[in-house]
C-alpha positions as CSV (number, residue, x, y, z in Angstrom):
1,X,-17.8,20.7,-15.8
2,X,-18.6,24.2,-14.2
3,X,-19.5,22.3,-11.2
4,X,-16.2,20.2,-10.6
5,X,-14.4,23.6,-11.6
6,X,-15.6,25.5,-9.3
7,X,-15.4,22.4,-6.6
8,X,-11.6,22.5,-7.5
9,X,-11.4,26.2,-7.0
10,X,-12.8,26.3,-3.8
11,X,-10.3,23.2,-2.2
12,X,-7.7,25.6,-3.4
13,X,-9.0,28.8,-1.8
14,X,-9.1,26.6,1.1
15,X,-6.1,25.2,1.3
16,X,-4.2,28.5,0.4
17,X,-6.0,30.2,3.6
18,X,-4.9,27.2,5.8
19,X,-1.4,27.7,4.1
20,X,-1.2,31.4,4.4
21,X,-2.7,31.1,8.1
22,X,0.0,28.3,9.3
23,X,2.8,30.7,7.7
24,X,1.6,33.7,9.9
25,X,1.2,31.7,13.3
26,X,4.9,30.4,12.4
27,X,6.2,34.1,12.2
28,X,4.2,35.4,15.2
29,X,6.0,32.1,17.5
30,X,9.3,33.1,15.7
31,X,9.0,36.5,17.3
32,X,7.5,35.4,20.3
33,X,8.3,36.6,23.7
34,X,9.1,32.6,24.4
35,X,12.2,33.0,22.9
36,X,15.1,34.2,24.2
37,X,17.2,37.5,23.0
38,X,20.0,35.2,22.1
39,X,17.7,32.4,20.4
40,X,16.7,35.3,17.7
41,X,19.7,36.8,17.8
42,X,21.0,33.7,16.0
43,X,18.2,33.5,13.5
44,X,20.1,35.6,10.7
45,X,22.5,32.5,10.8
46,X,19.5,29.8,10.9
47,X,16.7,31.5,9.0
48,X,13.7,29.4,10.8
49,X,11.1,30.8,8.6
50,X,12.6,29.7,5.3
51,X,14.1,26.3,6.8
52,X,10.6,25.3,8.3
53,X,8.3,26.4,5.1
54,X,11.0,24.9,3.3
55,X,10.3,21.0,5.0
56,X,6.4,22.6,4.9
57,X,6.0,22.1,8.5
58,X,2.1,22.7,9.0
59,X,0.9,23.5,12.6
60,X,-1.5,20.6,12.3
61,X,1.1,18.3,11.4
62,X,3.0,15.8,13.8
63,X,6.7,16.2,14.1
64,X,9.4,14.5,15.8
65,X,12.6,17.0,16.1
66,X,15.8,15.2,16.9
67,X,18.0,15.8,19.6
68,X,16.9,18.9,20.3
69,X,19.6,20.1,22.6
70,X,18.6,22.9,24.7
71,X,15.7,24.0,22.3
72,X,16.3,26.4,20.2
73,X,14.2,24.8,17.7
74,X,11.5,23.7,20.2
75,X,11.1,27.6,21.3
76,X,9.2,27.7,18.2
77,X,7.8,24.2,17.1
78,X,6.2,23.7,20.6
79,X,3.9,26.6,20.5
80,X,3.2,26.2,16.7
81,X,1.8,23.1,16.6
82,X,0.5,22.7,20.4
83,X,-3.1,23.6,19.5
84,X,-3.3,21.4,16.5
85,X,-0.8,19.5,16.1
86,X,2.0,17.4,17.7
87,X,5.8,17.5,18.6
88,X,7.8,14.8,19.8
89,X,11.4,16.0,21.1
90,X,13.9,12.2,20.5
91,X,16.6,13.1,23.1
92,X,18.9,11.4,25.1
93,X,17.7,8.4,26.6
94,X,17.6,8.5,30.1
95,X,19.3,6.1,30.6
96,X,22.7,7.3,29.1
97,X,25.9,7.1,30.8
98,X,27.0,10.0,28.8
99,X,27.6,12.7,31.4
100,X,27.2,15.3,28.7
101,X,24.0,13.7,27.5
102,X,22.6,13.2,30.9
103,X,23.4,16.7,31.6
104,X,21.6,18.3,27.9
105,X,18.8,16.0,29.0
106,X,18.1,17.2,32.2
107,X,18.4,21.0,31.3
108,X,15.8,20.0,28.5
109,X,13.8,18.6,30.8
110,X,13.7,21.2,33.6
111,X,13.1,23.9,30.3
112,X,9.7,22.3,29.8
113,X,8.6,22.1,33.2
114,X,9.3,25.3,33.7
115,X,6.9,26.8,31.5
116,X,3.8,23.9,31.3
117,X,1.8,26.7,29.3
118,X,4.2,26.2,26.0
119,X,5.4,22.7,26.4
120,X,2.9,20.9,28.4
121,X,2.2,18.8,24.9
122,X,5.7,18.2,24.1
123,X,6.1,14.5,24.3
124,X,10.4,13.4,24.9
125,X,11.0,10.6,22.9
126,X,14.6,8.9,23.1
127,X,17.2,8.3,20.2
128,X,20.4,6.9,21.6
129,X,21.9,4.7,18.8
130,X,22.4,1.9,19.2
131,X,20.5,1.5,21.9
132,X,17.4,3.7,21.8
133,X,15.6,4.2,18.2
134,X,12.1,4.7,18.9
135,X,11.5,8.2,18.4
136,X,8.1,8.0,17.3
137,X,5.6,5.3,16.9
138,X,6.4,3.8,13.5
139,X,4.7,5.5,10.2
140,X,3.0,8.4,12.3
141,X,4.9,11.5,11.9
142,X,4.7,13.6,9.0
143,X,7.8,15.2,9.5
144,X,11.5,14.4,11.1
145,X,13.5,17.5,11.3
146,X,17.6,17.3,12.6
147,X,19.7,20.1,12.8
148,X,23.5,19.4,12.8
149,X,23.1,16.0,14.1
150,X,24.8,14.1,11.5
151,X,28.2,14.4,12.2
152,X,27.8,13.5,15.9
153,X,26.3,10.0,14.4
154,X,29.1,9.9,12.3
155,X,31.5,10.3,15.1
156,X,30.4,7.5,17.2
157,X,30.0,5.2,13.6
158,X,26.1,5.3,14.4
159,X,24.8,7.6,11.6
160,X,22.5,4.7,9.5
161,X,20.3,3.9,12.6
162,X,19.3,7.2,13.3
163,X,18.5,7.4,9.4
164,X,16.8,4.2,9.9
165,X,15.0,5.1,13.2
166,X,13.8,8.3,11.5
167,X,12.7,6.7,8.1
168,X,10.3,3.8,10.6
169,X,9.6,7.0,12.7
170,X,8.1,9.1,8.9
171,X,4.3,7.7,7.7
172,X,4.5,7.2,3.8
173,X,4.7,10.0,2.4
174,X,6.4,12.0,5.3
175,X,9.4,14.3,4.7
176,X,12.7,14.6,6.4
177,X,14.3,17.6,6.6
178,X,17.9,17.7,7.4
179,X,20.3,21.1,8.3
180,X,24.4,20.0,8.6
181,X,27.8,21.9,8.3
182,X,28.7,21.5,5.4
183,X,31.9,20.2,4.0
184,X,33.7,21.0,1.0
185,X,33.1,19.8,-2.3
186,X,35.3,17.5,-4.3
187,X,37.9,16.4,-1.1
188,X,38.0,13.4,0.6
189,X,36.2,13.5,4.4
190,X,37.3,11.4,7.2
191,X,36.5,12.2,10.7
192,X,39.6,14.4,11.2
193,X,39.4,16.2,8.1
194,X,36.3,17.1,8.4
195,X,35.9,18.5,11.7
196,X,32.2,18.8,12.7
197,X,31.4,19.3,9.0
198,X,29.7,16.6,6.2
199,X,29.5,16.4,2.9
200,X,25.9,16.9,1.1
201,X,26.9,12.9,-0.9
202,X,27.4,11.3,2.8
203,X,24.2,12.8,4.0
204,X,22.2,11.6,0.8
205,X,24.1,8.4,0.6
206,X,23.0,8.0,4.9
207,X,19.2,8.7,3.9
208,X,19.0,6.5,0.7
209,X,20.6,3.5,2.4
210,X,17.7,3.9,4.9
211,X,14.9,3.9,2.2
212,X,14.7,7.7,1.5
213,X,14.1,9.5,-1.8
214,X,16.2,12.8,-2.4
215,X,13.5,15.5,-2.8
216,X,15.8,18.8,-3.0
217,X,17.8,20.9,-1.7
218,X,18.1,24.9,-0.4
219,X,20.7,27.5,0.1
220,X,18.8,28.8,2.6
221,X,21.7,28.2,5.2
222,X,24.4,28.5,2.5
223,X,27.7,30.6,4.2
224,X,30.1,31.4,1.8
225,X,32.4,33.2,4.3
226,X,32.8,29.6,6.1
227,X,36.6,28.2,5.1
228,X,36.3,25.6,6.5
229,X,39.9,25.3,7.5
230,X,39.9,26.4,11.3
231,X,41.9,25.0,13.9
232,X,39.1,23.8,16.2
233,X,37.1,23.1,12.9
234,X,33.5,24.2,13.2
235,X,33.5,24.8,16.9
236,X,35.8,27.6,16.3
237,X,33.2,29.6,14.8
238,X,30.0,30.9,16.8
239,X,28.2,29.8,18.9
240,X,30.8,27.6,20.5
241,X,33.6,29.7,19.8
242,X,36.4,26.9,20.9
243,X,39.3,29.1,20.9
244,X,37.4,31.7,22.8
245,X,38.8,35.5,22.5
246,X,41.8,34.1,20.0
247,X,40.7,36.1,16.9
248,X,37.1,36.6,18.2
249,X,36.1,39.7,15.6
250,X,37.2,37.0,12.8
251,X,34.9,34.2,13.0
252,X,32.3,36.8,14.4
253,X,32.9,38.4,10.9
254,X,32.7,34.4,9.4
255,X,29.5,33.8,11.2
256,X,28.0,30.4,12.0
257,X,28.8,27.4,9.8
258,X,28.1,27.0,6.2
259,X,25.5,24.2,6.1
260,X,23.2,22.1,4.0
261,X,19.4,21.9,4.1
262,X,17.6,18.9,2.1
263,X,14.4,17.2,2.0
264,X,14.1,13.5,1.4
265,X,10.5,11.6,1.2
266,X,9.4,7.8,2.5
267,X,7.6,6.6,-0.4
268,X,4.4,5.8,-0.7
């Protein structure tokens, strides 16, 4: 018994260093010089820390991050798990014939090449629903991560095959972790309502239907100054700031968008 105890002990000295060692290399890329002044500048709206040791992203994990725009996120998940782990960016395809996607794509693109030291590893996937949904070979991430990606799906009526291109994407027993604006409890959304923002039933509702389990959900991201009620809906707030200098020192007072952040698993 002494023997087994003390075996037990020792896997969970172990796996508390590795823990406590992949949470320090996360803060040391968050505050890298790899990121830009603006990037961080925005991380007291985002909190990457909490979000990413909340979907207990490990640097030797593989993870596919979706649509990953210019890469904020990347700045960090490249260099985290480049040495021992693995990151798939699912962007555009490139085939679109979506000017603005062609135009993200290539920007993305030209940002890796750029500097080969940090993303030489990165490998661009493509998730273009209806067309494009392998973002990963099937069961062989660990983790999916999207942030604010639902409600373009939902847009363009094409919101259950990313779910279901993520959920072939996730091994059993991966996680995916989801970040979205937010839409008020208790009212009715439709696309116009809405505005950019999704309520926390469509998003769980989306992930079951593809064969998720709800794990839980954070506050991390929670912003209770967000109305909700804006006349460019949540592009009028930063960073997009759709009305431009129209009442700028109020939504810079509002801050980015009240959103969601929840976990769901692929069962084993």
């Amino acid at each position: 018994m002494k023997k087994i105890l003390g075996a037990l002990l020792l896997v969970t000295s172990i796996c508390t260093a590795q823990a406590d060692e992949s949470s320090t290399s996360l803060a040391q890329k968050i505050a890298g010089e790899q990121r830009s002044a603006d990037h961080k500048a925005r991380d007291i709206y985002r909190h990457p820390q909490q979000t990413l040791t909340f979907f207990d992203v490990q640097n030797t994990m593989t993870v596919v991050e979706v649509w990953p725009g210019e890469g904020w996120y990347t700045e960090i998940l490249a260099p985290y798990l480049r040495d021992n782990g693995k990151l798939y960016a699912a962007h555009y395809s490139a085939k679109t014939d979506e000017p603005y996607f062609k135009k993200s794509l290539d920007k993305f693109v030209k940002k890796l090449h750029e500097q080969p030291d940090l993303y030489d590893k990165v490998e661009v996937t493509e998730l273009e629903p209806p067309k494009a949904l392998q973002i990963a070979p099937d069961n062989s991430v660990d983790r999916v991560l999207s942030f604010r990606n639902t409600h373009n799906w939902m847009g363009i009526d094409q919101a259950a095959a990313a779910y279901v291109a993520m959920y072939k994407a996730l091994k059993p027993g991966g996680i995916l972790g989801v970040v979205e604006h937010r839409y008020n409890l208790f009212k009715p959304q439709n696309k116009i309502t809405a505005a950019g923002y999704v309520s926390e039933d469509d998003v769980i509702a989306l992930a079951r239907n593809a064969g998720f389990e709800f794990l839980e959900k954070s506050e991390i991201n929670a912003n209770h100054k967000d109305k909700k009620n804006y006349p460019k809906g949540v592009w009028t707030l930063p960073p997009t700031w759709a009305l431009k200098d129209q009442d700028h020192d109020i939504y810079k007072a509002i801050g980015e968008s009240d959103r969601m952040t929840i976990k769901f698993l692929k069962p084993k």
